[in-house]
The first five atom37 places (N, CA, C, CB, O) and aatype in JSON, in Angstrom:
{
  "aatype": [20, 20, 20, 20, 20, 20, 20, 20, 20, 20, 20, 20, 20, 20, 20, 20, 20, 20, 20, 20, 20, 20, 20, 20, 20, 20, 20, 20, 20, 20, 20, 20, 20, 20, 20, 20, 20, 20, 20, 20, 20, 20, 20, 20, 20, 20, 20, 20, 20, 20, 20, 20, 20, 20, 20, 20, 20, 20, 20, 20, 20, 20, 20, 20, 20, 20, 20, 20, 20, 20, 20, 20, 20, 20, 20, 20, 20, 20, 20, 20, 20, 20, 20, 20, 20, 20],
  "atom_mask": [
    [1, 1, 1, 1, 1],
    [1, 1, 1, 1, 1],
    [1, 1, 1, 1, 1],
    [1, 1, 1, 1, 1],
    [1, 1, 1, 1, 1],
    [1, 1, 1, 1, 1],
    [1, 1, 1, 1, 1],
    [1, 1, 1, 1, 1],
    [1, 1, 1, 1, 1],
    [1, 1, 1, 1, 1],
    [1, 1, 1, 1, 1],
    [1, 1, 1, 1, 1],
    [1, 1, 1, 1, 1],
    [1, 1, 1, 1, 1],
    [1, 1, 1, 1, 1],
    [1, 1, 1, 1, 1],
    [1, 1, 1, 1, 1],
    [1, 1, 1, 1, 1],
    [1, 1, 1, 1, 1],
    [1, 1, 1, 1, 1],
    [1, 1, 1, 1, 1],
    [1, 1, 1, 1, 1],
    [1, 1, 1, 1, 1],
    [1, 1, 1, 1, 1],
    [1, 1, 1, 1, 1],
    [1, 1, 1, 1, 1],
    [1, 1, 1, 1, 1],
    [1, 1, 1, 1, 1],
    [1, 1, 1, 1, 1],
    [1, 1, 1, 1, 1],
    [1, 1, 1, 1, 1],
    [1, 1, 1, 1, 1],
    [1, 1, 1, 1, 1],
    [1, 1, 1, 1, 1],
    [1, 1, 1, 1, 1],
    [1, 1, 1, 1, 1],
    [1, 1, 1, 1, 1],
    [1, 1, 1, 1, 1],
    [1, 1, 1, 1, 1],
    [1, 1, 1, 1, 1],
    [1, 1, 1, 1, 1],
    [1, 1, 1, 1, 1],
    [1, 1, 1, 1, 1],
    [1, 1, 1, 1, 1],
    [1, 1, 1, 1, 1],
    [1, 1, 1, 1, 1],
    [1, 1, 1, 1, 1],
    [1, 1, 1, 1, 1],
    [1, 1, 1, 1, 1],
    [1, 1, 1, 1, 1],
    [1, 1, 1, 1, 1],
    [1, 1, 1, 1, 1],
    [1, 1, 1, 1, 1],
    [1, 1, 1, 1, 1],
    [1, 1, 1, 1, 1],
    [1, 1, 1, 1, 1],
    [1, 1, 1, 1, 1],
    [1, 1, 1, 1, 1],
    [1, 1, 1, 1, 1],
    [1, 1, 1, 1, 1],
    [1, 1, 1, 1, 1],
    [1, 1, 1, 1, 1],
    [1, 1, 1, 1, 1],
    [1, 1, 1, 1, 1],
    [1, 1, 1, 1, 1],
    [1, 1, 1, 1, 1],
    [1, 1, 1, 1, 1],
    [1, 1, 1, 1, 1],
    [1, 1, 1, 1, 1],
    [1, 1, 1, 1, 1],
    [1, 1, 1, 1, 1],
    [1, 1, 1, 1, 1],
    [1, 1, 1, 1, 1],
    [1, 1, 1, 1, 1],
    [1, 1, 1, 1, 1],
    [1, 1, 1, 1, 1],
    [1, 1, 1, 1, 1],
    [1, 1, 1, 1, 1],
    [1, 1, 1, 1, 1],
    [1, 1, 1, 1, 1],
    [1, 1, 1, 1, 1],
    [1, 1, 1, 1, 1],
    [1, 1, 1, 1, 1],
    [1, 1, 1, 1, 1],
    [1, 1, 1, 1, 1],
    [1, 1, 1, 1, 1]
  ],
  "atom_positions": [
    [[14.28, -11.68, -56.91], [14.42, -12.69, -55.91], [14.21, -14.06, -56.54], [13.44, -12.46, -54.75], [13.66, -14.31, -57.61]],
    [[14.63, -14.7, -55.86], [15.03, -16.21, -56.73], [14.05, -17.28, -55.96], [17.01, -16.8, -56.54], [14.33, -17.57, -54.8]],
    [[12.74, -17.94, -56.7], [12.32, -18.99, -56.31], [12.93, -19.65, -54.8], [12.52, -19.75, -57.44], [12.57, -19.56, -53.62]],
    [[13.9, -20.26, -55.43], [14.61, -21.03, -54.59], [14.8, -20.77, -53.03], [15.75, -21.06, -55.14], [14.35, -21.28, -52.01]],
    [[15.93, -19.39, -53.43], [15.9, -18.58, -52.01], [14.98, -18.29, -51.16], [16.23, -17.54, -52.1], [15.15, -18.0, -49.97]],
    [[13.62, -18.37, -51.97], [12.27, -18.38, -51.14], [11.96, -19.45, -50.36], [11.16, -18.26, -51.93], [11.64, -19.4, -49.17]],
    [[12.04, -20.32, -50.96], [12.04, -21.55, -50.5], [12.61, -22.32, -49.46], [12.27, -21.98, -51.21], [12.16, -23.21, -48.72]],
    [[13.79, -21.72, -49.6], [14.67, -22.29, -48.51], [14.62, -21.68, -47.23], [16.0, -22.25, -48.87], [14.94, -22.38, -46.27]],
    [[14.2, -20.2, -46.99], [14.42, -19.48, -46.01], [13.15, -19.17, -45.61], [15.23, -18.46, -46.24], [12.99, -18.38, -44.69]],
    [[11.91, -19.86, -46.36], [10.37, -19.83, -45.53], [10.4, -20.22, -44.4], [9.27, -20.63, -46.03], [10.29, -19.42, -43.47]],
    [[10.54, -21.37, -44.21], [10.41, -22.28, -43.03], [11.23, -21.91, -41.59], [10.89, -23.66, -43.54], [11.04, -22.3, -40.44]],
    [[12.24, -21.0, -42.18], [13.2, -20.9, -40.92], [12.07, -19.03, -40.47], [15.7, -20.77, -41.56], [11.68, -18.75, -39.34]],
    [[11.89, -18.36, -41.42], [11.15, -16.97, -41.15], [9.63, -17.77, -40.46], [10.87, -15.81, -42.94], [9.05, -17.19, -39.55]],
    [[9.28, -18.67, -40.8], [7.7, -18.77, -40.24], [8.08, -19.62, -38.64], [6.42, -19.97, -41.59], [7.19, -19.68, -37.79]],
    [[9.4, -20.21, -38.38], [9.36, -20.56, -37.15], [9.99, -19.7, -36.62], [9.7, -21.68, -36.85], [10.33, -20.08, -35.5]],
    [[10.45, -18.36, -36.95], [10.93, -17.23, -35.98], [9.91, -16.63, -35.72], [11.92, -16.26, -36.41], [9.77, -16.18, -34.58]],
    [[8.78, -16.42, -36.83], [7.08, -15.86, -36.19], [6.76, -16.28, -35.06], [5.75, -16.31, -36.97], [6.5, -15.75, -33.98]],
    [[6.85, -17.93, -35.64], [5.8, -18.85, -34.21], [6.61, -18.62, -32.93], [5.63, -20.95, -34.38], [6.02, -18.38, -31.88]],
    [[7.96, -18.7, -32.96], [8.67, -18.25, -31.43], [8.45, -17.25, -31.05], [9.99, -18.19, -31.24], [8.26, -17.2, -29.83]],
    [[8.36, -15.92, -31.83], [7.87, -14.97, -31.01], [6.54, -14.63, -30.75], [8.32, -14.06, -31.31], [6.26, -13.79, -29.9]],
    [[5.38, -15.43, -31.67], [4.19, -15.04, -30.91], [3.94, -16.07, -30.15], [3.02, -14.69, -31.66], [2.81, -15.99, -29.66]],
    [[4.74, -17.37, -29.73], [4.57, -18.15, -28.84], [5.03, -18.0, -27.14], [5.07, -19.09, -29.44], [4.59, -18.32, -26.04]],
    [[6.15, -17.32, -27.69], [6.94, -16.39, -25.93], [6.5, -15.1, -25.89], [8.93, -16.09, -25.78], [7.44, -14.41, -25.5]],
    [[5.25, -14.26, -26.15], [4.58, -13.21, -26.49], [6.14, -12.05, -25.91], [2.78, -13.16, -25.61], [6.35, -11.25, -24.99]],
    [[6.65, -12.43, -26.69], [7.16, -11.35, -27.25], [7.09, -9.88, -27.25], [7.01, -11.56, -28.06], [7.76, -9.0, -26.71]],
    [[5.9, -9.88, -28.15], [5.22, -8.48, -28.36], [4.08, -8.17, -27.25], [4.51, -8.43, -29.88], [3.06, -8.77, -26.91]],
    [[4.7, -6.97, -26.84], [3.38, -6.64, -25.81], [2.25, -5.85, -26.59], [3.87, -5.6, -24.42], [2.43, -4.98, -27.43]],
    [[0.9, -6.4, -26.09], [-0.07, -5.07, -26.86], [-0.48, -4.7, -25.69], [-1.48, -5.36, -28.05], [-0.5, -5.23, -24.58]],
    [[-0.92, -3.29, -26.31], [-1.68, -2.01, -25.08], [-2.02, -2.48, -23.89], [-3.15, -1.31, -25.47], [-1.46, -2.29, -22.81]],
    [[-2.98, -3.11, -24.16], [-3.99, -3.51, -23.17], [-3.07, -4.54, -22.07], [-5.39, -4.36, -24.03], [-3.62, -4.72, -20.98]],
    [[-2.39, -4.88, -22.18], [-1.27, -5.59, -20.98], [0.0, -4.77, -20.87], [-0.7, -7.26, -21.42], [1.0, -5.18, -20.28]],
    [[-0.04, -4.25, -21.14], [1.18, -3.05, -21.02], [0.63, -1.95, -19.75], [1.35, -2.02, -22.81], [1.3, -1.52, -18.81]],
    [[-1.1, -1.62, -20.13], [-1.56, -0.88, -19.13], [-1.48, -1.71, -18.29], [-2.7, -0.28, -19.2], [-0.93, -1.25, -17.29]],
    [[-1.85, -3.1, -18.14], [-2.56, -3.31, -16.71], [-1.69, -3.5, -16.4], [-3.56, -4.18, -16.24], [-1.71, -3.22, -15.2]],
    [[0.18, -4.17, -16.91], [0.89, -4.12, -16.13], [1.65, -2.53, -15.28], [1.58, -4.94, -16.79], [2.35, -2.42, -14.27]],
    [[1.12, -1.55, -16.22], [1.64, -0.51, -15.35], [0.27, -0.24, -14.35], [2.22, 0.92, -16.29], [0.65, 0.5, -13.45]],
    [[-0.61, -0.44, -14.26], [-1.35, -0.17, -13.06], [-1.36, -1.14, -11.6], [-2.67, -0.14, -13.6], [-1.85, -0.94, -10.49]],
    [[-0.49, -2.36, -12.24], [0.21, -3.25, -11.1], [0.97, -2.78, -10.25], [0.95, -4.17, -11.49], [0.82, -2.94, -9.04]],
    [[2.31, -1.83, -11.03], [3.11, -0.97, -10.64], [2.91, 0.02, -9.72], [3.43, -0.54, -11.48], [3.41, 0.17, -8.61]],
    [[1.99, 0.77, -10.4], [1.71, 1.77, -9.69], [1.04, 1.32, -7.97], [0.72, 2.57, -10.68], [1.5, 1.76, -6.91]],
    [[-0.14, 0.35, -8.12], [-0.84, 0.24, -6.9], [0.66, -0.41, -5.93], [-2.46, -0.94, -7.09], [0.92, -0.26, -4.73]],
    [[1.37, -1.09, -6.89], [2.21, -2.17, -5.65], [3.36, -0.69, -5.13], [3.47, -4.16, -6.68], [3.76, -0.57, -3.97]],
    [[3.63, 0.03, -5.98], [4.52, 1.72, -5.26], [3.61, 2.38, -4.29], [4.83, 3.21, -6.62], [4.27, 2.96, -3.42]],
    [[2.4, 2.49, -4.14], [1.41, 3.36, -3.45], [1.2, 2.56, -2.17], [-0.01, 3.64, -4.32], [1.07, 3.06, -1.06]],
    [[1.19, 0.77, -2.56], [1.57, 0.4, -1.18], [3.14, 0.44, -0.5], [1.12, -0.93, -1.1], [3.05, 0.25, 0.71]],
    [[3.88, 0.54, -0.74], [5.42, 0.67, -0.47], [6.01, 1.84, 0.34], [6.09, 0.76, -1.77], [6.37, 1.87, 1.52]],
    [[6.0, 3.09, -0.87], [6.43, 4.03, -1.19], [5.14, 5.15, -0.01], [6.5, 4.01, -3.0], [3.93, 4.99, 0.15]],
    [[5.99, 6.09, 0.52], [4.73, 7.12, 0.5], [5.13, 8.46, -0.36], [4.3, 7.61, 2.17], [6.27, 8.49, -0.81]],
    [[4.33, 9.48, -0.61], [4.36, 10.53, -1.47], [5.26, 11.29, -0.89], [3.16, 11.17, -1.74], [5.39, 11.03, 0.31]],
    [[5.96, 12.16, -1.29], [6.97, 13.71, -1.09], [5.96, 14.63, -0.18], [7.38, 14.75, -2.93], [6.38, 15.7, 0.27]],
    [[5.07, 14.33, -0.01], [4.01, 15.73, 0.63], [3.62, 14.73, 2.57], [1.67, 16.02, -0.99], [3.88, 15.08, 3.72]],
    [[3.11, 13.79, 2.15], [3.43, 13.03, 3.2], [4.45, 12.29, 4.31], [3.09, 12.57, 2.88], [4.28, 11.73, 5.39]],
    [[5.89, 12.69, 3.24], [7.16, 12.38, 4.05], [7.26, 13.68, 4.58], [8.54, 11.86, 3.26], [8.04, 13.73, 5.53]],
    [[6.52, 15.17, 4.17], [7.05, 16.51, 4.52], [6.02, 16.49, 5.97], [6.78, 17.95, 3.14], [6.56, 16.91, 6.99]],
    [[4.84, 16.1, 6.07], [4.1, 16.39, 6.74], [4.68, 15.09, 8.14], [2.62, 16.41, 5.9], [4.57, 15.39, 9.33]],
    [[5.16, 13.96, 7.77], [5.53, 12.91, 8.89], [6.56, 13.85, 9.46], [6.15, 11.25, 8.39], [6.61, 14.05, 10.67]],
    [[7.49, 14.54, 8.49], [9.06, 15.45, 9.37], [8.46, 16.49, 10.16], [10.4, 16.44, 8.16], [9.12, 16.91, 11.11]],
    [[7.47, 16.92, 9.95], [6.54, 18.34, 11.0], [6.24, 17.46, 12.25], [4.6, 19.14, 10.19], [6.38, 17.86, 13.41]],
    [[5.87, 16.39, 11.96], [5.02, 16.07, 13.31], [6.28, 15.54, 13.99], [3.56, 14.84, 13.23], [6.42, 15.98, 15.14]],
    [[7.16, 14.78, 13.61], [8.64, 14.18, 14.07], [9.19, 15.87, 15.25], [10.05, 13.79, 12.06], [9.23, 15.98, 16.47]],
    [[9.58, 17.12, 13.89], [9.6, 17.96, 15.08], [9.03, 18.45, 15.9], [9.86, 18.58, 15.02], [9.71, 18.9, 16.82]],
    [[7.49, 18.61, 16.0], [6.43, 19.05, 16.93], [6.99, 18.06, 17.98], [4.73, 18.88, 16.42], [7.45, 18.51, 19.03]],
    [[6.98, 16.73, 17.74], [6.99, 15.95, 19.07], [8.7, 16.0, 19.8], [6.45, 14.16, 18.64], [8.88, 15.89, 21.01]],
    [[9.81, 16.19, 18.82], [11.09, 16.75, 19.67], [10.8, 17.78, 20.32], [12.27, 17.14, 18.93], [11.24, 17.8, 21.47]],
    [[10.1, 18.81, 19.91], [10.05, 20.34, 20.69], [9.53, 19.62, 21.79], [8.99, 21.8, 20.05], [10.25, 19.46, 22.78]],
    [[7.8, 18.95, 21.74], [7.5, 18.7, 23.41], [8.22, 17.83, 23.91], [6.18, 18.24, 23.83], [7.99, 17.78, 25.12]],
    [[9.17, 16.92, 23.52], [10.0, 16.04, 24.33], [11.21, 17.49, 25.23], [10.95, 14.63, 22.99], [11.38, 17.68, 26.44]],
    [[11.52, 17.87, 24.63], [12.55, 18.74, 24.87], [11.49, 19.77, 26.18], [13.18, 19.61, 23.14], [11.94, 19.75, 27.32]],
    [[10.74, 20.25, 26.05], [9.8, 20.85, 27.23], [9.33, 19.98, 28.03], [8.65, 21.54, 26.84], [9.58, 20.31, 29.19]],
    [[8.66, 18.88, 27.94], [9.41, 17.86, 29.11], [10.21, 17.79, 29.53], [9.61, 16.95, 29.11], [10.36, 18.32, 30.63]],
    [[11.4, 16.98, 28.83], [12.72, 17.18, 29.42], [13.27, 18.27, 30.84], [13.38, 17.61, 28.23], [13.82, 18.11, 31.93]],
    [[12.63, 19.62, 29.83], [13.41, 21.25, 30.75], [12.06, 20.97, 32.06], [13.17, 23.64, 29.4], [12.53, 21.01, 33.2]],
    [[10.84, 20.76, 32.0], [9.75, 20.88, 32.61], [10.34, 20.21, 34.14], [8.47, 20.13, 31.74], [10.44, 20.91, 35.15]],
    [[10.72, 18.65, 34.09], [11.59, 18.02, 35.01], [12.3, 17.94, 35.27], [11.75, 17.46, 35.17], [12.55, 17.02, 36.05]],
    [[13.39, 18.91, 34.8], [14.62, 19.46, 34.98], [14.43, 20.07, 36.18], [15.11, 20.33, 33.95], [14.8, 19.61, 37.26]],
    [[13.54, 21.65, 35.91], [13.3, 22.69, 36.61], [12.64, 22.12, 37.76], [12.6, 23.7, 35.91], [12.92, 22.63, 38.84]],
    [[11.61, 20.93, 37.75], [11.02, 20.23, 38.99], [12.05, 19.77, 39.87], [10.17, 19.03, 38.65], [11.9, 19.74, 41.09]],
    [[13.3, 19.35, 39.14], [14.09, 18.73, 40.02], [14.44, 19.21, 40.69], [14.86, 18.24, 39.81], [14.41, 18.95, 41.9]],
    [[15.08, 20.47, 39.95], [16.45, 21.03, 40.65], [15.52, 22.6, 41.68], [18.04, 21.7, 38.93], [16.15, 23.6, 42.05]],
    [[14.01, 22.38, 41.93], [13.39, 23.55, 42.61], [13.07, 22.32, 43.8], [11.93, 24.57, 41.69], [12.85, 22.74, 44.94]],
    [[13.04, 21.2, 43.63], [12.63, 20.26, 44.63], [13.78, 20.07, 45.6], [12.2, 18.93, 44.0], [13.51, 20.0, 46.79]],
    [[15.17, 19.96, 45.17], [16.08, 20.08, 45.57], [17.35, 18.68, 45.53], [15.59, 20.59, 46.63], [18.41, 18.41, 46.08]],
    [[16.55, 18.18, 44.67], [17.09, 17.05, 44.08], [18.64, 17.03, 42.97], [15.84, 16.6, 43.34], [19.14, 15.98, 42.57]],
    [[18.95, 17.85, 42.77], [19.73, 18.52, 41.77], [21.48, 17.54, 42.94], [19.33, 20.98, 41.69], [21.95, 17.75, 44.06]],
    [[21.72, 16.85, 42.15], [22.79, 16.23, 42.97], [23.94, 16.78, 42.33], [22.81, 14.63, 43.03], [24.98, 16.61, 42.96]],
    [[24.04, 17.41, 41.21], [25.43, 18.0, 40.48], [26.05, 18.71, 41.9], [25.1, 19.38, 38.92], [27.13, 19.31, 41.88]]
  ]
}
């Protein structure tokens, strides 16, 4: 390697250093975690789990079934009351 060539191409390699450890660039560990534990808490508020969307669809049908036995419950009131206009 040639003096020279050293010379000339220091200055441009030591201000490509300083730009990238000046726009941090490089992530280390320790902000890498906390940005994934940002993640995570801001999904846990958002998002709900696969076991909890299964358990909201049970109660969704529990409460169609008793809508639907209502429904027949005042049906049968009606049409024994004599209200049944069909």
């Amino acid at each position: 390697m040639n003096k020279d060539w050293l010379y000339k191409y220091t200055p441009l390699v030591l201000m490509c250093i300083a730009i990238l450890l000046q726009y941090n660039l490089f992530v280390t560990p320790e902000k890498l975690e906390h940005t994934h534990r940002e993640i995570l808490t801001e999904v846990a508020q958002v998002y709900i789990t696969k076991s909890e969307f299964g358990n909201m669809k049970e109660q969704i049908g529990d409460i169609n079934q008793k809508l639907d036995k209502i429904y027949d419950t005042l049906i049968n009131e009606r049409s024994s009351d004599g209200f049944n206009r069909n």
